[in-house]
C-alpha positions as protocol buffer text, in pm:
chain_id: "A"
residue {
  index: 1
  type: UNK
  ca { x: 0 y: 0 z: 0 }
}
residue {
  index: 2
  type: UNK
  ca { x: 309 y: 216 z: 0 }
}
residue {
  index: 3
  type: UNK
  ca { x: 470 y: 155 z: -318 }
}
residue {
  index: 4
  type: UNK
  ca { x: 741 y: -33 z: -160 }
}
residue {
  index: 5
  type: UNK
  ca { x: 847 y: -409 z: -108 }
}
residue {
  index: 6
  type: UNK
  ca { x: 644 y: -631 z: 126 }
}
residue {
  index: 7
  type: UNK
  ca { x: 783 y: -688 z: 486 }
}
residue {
  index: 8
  type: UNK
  ca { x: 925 y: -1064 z: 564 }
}
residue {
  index: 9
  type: UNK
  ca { x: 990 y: -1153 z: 924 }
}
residue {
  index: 10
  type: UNK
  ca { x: 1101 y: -1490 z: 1081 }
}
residue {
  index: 11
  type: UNK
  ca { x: 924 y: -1606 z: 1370 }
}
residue {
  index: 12
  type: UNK
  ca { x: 1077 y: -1763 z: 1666 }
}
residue {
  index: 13
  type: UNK
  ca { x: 904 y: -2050 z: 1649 }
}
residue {
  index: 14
  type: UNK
  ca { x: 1020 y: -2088 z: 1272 }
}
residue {
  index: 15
  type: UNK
  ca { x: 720 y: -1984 z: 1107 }
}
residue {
  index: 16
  type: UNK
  ca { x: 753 y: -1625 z: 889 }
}
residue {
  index: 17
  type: UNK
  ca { x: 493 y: -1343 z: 846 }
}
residue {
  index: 18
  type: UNK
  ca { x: 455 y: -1165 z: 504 }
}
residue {
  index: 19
  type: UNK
  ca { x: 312 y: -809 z: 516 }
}
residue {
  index: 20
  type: UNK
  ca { x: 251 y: -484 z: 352 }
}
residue {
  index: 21
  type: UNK
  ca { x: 131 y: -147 z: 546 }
}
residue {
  index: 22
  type: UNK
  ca { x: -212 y: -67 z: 599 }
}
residue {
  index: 23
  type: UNK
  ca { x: -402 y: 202 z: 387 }
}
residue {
  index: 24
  type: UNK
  ca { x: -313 y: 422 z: 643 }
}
residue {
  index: 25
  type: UNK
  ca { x: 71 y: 412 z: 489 }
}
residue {
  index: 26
  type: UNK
  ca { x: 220 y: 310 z: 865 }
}
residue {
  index: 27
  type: UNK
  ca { x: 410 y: -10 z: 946 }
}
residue {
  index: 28
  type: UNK
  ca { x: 207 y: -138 z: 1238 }
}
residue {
  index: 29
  type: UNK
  ca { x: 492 y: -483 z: 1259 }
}
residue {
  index: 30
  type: UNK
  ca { x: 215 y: -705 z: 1073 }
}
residue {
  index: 31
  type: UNK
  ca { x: -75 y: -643 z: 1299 }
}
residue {
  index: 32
  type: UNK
  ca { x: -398 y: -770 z: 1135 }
}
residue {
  index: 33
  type: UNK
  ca { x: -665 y: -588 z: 1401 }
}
residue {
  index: 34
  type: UNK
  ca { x: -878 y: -322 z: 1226 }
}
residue {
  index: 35
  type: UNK
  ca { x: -757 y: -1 z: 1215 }
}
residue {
  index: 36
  type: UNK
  ca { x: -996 y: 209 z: 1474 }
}
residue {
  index: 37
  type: UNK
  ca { x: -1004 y: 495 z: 1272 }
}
residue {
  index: 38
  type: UNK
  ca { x: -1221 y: 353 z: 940 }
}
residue {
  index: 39
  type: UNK
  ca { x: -1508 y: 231 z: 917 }
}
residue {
  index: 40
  type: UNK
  ca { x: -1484 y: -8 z: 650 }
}
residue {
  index: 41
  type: UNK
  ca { x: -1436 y: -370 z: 707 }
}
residue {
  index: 42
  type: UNK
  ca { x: -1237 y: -633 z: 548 }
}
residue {
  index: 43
  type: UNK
  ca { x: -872 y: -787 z: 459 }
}
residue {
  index: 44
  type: UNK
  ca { x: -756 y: -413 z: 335 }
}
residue {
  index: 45
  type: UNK
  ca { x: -848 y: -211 z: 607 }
}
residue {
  index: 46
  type: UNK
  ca { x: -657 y: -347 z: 856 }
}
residue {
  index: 47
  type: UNK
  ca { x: -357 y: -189 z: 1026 }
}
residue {
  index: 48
  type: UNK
  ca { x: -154 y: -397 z: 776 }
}
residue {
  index: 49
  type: UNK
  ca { x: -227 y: -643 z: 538 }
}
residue {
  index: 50
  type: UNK
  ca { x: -88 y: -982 z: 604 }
}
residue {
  index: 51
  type: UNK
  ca { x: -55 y: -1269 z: 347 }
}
residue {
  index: 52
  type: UNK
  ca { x: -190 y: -1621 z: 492 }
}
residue {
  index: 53
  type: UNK
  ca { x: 43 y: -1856 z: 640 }
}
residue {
  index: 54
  type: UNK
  ca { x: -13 y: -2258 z: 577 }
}
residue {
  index: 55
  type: UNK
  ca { x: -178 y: -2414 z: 867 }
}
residue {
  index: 56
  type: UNK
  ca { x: -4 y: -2607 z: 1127 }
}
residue {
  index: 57
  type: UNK
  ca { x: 9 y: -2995 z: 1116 }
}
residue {
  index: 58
  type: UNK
  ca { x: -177 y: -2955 z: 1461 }
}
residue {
  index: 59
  type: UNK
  ca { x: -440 y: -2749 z: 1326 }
}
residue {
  index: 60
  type: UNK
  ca { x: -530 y: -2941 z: 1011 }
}
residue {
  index: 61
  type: UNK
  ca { x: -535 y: -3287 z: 1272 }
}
residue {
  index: 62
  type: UNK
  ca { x: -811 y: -3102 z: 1441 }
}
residue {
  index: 63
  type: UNK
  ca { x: -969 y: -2940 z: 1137 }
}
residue {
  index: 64
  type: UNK
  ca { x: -990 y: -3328 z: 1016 }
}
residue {
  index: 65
  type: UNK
  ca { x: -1104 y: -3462 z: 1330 }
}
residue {
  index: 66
  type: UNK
  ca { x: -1355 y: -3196 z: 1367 }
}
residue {
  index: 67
  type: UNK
  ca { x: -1540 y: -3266 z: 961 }
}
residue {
  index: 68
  type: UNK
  ca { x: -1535 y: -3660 z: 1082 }
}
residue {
  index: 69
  type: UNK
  ca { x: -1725 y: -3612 z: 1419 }
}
């Protein structure tokens, strides 16, 4: 959202977040709660956008334990 490369971080735990700044042009470290200020909803208006990360081994166990009960 502000013309310049998106943000890569590694995670402690080995994992990596992938972000760009918010419409509101600050870099909030990859948060993902809404920015208070609008009033629209939705992935963009965020304090920054994040791209997805692949789920966990433990969450897709419980995500196919949970569709089989």
């Amino acid at each position: 959202m502000d013309g310049k490369p998106l943000k890569f971080h590694l995670e402690s735990a080995g994992g990596f977040k992938l972000y760009s700044v918010g419409e509101d042009g600050n870099d909030d470290g990859g948060d993902v709660s809404r920015d208070p200020d609008s009033t629209r909803y939705g992935l963009w208006y965020r304090k920054d956008v994040v791209w997805p990360a692949p789920a966990t081994a433990e969450v897709e166990a419980w995500r196919s334990n949970s569709v089989e009960e």
